[in-house]
ROKOL-162793 format. One record per residue: residue in three letters; residue number from 1; x, y, z of N, C-alpha, C, O, CB in turn. Coordinates in steps of 0.001 Angstrom, whole numbers, plus 524288, in hexadecimal, padded with zeros to 5 digits. Glycine has a CB too. Example, Ala and Ser with C-alpha at 12.3 -4.5 7.8 and 13.67 -1.06 7.14 Angstrom:
// residues 2
{resn=ala resi=1 n.px=83386 n.py=7E9C6 n.pz=81E78 ca.px=8300C ca.py=7EE6C ca.pz=81E78 c.px=83390 c.py=7F31C c.pz=81E78 o.px=8379C o.py=7F309 o.pz=82111 cb.px=82C2C cb.py=7EE87 cb.pz=82356}
{resn=ser resi=2 n.px=83232 n.py=7F736 n.pz=81BA8 ca.px=83566 ca.py=7FBDC ca.pz=81BE4 c.px=83264 c.py=8001E c.pz=81EBE o.px=83461 o.py=80472 o.pz=81F67 cb.px=83704 cb.py=7FDAA cb.pz=8165D}
***
This chain:
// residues 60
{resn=unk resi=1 n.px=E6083 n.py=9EE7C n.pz=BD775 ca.px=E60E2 ca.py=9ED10 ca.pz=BDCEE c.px=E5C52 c.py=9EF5B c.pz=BE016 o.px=E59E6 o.py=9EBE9 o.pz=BE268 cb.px=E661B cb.py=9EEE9 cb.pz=BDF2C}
{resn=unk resi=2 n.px=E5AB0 n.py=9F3A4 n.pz=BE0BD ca.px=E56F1 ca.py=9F587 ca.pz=BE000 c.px=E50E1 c.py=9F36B c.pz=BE20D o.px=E4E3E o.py=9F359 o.pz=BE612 cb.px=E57C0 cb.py=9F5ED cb.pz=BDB98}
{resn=unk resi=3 n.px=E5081 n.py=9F17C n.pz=BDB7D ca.px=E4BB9 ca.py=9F028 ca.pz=BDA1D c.px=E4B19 c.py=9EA2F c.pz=BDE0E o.px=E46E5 o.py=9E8E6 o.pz=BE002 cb.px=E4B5A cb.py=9EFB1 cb.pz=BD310}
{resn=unk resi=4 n.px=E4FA8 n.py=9E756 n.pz=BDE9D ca.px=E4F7C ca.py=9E30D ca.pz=BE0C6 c.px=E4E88 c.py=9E3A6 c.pz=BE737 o.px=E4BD3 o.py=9E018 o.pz=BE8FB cb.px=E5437 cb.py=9E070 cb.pz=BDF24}
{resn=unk resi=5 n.px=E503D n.py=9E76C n.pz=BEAED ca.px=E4FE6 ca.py=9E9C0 ca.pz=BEE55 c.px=E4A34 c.py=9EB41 c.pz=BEF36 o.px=E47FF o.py=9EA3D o.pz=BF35D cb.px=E5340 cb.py=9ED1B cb.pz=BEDE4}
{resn=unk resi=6 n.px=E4810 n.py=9ED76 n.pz=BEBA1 ca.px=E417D ca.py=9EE96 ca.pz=BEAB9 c.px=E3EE6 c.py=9E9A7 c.pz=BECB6 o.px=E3C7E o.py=9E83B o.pz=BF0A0 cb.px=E3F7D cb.py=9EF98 cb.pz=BE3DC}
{resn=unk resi=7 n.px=E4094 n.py=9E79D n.pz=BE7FD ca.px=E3C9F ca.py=9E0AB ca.pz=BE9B5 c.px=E3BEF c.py=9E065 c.pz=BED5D o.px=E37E1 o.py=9E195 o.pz=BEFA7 cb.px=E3E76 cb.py=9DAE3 cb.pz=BE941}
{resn=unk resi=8 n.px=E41FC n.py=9DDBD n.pz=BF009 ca.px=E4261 ca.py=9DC92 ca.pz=BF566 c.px=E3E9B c.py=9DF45 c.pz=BF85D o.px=E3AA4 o.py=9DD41 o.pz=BFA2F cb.px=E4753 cb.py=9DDA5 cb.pz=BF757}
{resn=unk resi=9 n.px=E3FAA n.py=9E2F6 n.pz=BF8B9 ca.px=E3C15 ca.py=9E899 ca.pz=BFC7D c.px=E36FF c.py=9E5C7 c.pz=BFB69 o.px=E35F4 o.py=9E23F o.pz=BFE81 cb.px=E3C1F cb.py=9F0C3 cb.pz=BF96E}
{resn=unk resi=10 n.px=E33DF n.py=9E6A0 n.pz=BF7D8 ca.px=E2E5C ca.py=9E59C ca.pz=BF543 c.px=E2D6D c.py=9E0A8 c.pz=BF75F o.px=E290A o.py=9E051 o.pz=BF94F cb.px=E2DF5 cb.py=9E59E cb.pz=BEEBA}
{resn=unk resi=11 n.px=E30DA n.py=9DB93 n.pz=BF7B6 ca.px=E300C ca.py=9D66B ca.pz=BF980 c.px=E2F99 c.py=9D667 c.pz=BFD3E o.px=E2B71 o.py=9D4AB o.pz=BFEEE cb.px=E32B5 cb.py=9D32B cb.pz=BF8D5}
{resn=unk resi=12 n.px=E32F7 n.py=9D805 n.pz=C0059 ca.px=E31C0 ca.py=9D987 ca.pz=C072D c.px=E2E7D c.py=9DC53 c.pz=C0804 o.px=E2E64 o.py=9DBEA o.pz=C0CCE cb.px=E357B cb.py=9DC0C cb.pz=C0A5F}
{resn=unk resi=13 n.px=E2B0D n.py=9DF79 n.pz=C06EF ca.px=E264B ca.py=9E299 ca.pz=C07EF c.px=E22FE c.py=9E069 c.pz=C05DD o.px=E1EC7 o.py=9E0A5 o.pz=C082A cb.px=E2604 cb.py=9E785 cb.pz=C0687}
{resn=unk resi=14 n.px=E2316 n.py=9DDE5 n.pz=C01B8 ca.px=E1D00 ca.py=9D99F ca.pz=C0040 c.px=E1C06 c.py=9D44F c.pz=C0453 o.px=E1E23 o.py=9D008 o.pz=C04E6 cb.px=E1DD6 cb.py=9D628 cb.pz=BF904}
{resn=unk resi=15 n.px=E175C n.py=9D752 n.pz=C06DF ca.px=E1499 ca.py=9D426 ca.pz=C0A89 c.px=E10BD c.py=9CF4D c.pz=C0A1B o.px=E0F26 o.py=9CCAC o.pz=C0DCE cb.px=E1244 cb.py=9D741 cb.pz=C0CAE}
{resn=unk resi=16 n.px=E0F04 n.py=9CE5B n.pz=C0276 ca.px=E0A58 ca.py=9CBAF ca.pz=C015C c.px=E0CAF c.py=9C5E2 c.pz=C0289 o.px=E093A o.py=9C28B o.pz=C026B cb.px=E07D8 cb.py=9CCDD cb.pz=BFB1F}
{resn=unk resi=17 n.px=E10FC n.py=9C43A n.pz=C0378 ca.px=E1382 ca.py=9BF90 ca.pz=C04D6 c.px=E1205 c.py=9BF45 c.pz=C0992 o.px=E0DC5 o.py=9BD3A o.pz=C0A84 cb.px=E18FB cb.py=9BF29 cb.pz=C0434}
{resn=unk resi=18 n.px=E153B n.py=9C145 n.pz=C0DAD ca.px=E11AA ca.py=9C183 ca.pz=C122B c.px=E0BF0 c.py=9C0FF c.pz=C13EE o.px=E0A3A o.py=9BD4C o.pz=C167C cb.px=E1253 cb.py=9C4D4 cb.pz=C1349}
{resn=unk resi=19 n.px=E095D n.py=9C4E0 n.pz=C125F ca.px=E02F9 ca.py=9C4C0 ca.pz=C13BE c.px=E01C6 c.py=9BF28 c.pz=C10B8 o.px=DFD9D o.py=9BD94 o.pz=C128A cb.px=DFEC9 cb.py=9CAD5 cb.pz=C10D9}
{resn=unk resi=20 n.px=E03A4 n.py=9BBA2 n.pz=C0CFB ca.px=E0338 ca.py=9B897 ca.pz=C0ADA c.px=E02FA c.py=9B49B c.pz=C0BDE o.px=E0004 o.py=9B18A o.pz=C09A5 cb.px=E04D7 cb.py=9B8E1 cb.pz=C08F4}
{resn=unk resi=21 n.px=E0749 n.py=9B2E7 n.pz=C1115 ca.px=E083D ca.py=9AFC5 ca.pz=C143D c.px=E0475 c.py=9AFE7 c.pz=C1A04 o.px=E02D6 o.py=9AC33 o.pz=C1C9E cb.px=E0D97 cb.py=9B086 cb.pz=C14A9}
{resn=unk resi=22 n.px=E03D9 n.py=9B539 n.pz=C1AC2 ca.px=E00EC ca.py=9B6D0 ca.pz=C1FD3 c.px=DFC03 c.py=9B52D c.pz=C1E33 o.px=DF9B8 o.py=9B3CE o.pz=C2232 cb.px=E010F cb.py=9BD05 cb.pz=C21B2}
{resn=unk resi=23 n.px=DF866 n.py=9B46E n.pz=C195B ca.px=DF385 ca.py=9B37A ca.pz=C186C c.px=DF2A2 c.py=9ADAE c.pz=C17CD o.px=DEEC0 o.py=9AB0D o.pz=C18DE cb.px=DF1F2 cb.py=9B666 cb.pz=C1422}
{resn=unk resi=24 n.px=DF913 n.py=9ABC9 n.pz=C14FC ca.px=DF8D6 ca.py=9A5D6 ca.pz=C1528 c.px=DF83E c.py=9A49F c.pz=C1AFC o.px=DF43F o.py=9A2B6 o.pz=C1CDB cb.px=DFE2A cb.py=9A2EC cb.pz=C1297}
{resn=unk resi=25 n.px=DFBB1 n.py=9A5A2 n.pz=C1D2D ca.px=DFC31 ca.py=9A3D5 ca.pz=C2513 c.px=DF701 c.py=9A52A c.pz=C266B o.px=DF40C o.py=9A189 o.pz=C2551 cb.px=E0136 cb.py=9A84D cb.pz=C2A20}
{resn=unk resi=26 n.px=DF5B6 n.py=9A757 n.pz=C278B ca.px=DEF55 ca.py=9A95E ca.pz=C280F c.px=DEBBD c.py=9A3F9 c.pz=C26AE o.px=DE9EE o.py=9A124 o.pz=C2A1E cb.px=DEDA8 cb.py=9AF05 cb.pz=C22E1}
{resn=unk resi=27 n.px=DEB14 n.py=9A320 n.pz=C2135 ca.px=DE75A ca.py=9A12E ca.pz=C1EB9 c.px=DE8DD c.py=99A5F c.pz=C2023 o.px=DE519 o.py=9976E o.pz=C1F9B cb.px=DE759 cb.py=9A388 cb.pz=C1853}
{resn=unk resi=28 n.px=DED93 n.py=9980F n.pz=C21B3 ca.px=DEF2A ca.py=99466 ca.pz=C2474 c.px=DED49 c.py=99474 c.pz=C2B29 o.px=DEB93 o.py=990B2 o.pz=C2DA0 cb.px=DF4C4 cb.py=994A7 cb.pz=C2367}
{resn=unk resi=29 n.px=DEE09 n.py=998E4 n.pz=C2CC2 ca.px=DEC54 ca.py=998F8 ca.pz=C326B c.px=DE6BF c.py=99643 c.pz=C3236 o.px=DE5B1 o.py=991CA o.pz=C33A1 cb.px=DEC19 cb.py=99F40 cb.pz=C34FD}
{resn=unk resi=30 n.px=DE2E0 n.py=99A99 n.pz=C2FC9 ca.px=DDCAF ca.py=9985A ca.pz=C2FBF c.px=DDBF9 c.py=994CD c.pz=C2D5A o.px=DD782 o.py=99355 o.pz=C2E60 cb.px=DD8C5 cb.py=99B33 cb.pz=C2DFB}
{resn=unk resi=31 n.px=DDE47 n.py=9918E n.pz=C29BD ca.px=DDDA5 ca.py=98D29 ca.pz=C28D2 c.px=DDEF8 c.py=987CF c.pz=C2CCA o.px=DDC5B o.py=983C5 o.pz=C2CCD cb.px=DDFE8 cb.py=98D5E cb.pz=C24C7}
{resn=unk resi=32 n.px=DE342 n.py=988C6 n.pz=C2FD0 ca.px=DE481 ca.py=9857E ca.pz=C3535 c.px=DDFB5 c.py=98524 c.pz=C37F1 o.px=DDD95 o.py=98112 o.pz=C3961 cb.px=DE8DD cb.py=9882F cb.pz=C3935}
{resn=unk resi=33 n.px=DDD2E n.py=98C71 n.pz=C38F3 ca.px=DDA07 ca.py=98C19 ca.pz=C3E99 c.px=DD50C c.py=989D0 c.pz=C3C46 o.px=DD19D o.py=98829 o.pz=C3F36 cb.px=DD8E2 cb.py=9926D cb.pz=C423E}
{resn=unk resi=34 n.px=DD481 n.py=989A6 n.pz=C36B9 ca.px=DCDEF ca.py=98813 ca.pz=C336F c.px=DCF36 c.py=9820E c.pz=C34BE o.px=DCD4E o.py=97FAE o.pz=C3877 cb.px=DCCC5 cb.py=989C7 cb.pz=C2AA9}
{resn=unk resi=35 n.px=DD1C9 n.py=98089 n.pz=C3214 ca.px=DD3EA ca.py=978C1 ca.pz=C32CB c.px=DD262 c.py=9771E c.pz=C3784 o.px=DCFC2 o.py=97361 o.pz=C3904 cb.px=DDB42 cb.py=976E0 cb.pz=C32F1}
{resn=unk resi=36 n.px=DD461 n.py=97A66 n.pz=C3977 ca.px=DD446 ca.py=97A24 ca.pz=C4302 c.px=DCECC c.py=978A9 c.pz=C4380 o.px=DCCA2 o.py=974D1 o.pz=C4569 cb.px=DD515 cb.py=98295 cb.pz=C4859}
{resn=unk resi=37 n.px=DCD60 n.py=97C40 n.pz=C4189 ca.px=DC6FD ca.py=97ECE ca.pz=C4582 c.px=DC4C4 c.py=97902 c.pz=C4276 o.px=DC3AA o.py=9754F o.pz=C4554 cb.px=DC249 cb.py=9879C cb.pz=C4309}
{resn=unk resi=38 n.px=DC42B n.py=9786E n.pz=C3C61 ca.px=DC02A ca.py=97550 ca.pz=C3ACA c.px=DC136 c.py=96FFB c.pz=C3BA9 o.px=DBE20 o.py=96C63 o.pz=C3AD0 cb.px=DBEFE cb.py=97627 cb.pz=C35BE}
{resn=unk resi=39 n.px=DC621 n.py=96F91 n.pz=C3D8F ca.px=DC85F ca.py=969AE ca.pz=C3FF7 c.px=DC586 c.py=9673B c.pz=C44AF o.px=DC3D0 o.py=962D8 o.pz=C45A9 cb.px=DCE73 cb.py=96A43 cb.pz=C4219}
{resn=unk resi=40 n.px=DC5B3 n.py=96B62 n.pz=C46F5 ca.px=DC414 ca.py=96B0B ca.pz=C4D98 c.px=DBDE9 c.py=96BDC c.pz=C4D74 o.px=DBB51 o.py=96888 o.pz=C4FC4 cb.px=DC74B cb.py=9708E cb.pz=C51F4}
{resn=unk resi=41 n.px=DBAF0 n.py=9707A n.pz=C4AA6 ca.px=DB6FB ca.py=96FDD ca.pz=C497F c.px=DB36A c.py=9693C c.pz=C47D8 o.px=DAF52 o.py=9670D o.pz=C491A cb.px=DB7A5 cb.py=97376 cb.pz=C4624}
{resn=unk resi=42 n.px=DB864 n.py=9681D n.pz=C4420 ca.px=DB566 ca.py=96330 ca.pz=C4122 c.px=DB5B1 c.py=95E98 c.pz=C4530 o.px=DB20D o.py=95B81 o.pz=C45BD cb.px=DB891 cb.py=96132 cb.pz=C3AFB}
{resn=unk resi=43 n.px=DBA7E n.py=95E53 n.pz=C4823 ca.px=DB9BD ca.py=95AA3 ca.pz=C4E05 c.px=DB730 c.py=95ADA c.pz=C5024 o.px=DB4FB o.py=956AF o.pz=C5117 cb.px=DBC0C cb.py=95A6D cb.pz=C51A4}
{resn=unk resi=44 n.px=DB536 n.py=95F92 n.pz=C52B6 ca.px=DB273 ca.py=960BA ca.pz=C5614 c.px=DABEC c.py=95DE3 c.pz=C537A o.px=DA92B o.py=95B1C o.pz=C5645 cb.px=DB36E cb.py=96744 cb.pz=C571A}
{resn=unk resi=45 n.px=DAA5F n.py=95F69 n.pz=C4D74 ca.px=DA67C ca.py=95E97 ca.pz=C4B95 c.px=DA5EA c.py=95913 c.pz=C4AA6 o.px=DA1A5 o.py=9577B o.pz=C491C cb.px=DA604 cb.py=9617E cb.pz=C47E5}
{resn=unk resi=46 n.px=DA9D6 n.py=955C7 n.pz=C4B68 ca.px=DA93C ca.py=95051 ca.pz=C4A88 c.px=DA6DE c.py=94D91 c.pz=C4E55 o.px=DA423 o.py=949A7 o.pz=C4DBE cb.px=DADA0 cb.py=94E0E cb.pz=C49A7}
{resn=unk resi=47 n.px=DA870 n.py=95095 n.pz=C53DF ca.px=DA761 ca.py=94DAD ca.pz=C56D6 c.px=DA2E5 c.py=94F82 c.pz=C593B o.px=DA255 o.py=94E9C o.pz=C5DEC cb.px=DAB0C cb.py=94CA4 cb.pz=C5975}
{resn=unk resi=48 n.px=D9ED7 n.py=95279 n.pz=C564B ca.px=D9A0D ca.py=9548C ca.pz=C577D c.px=D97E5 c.py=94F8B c.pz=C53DE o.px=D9551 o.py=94BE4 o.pz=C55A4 cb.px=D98B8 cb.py=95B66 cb.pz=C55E3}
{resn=unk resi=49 n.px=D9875 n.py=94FC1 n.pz=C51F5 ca.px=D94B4 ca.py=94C04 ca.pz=C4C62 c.px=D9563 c.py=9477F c.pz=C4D3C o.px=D921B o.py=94463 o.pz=C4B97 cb.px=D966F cb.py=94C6C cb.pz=C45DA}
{resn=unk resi=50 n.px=D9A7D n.py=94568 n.pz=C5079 ca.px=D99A9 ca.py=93EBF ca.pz=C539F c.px=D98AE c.py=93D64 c.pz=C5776 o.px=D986C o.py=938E8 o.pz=C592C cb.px=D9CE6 cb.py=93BAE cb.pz=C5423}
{resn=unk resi=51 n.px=D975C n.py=944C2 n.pz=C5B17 ca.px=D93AA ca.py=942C3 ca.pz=C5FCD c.px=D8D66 c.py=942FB c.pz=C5E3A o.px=D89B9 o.py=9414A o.pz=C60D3 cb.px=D94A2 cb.py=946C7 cb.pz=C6550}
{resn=unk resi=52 n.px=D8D48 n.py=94590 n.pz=C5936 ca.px=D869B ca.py=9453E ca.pz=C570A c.px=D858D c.py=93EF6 c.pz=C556C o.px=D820C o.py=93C10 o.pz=C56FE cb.px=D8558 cb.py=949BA cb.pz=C5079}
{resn=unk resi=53 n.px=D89D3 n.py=93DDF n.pz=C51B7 ca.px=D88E1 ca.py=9394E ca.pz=C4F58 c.px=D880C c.py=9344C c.pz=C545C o.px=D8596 o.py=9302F o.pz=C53F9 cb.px=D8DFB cb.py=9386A cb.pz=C4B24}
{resn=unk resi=54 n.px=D8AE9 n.py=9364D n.pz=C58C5 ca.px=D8A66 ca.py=9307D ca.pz=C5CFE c.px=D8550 c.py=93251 c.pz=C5F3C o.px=D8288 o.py=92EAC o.pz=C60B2 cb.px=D8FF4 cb.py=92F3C cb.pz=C62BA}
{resn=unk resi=55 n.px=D834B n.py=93729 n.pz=C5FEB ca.px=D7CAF ca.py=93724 ca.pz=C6288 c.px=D793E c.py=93543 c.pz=C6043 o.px=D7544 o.py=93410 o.pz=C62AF cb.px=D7A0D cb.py=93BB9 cb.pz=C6366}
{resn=unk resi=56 n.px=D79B7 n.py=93441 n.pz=C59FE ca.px=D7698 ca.py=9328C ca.pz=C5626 c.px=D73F7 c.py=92DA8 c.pz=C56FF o.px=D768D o.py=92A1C o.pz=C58F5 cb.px=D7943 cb.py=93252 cb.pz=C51E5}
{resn=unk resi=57 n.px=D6FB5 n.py=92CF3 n.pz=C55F5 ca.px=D6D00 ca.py=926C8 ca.pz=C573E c.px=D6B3F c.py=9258D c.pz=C507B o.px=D68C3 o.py=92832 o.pz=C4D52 cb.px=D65F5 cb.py=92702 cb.pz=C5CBF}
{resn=unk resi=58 n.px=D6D3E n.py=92180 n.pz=C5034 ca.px=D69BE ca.py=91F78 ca.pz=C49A9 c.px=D6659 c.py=91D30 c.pz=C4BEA o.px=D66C3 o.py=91BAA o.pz=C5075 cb.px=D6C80 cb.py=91B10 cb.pz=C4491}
{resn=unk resi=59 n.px=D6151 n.py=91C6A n.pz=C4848 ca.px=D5CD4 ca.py=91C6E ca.pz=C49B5 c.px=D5D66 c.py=915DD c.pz=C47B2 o.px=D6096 o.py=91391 o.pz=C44EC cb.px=D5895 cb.py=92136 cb.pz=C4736}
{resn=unk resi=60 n.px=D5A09 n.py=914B6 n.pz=C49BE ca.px=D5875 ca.py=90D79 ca.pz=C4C32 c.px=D55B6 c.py=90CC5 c.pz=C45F6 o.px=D53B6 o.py=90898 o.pz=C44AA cb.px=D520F cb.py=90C36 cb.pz=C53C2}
***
């Protein structure tokens, strides 16, 4: 009975589950805000390159 009592104890004080999850959540966060930025980045960059492309003159 004991020894089973131990576990328990030992299971509830082992934290590597936790920090485990906290590094997963983490590593999901910056992946949201990376997706974000290069989304909006890449909009933003589209519409640089089709106001270049409409100043453009082909040549005669």
């Amino acid at each position: 009975m004991q020894k089973t009592l131990d576990l328990i104890r030992a299971f509830a004080r082992d934290e590597d589950g936790a920090t485990a999850i906290e590094y997963g959540l983490l590593a999901a966060l910056i992946s949201v805000v990376i997706i974000g930025s290069v989304t909006l980045v890449g909009t933003q960059l589209d519409g640089v390159f089709n106001y270049v492309q409409g100043k453009l003159v082909t040549p005669a």
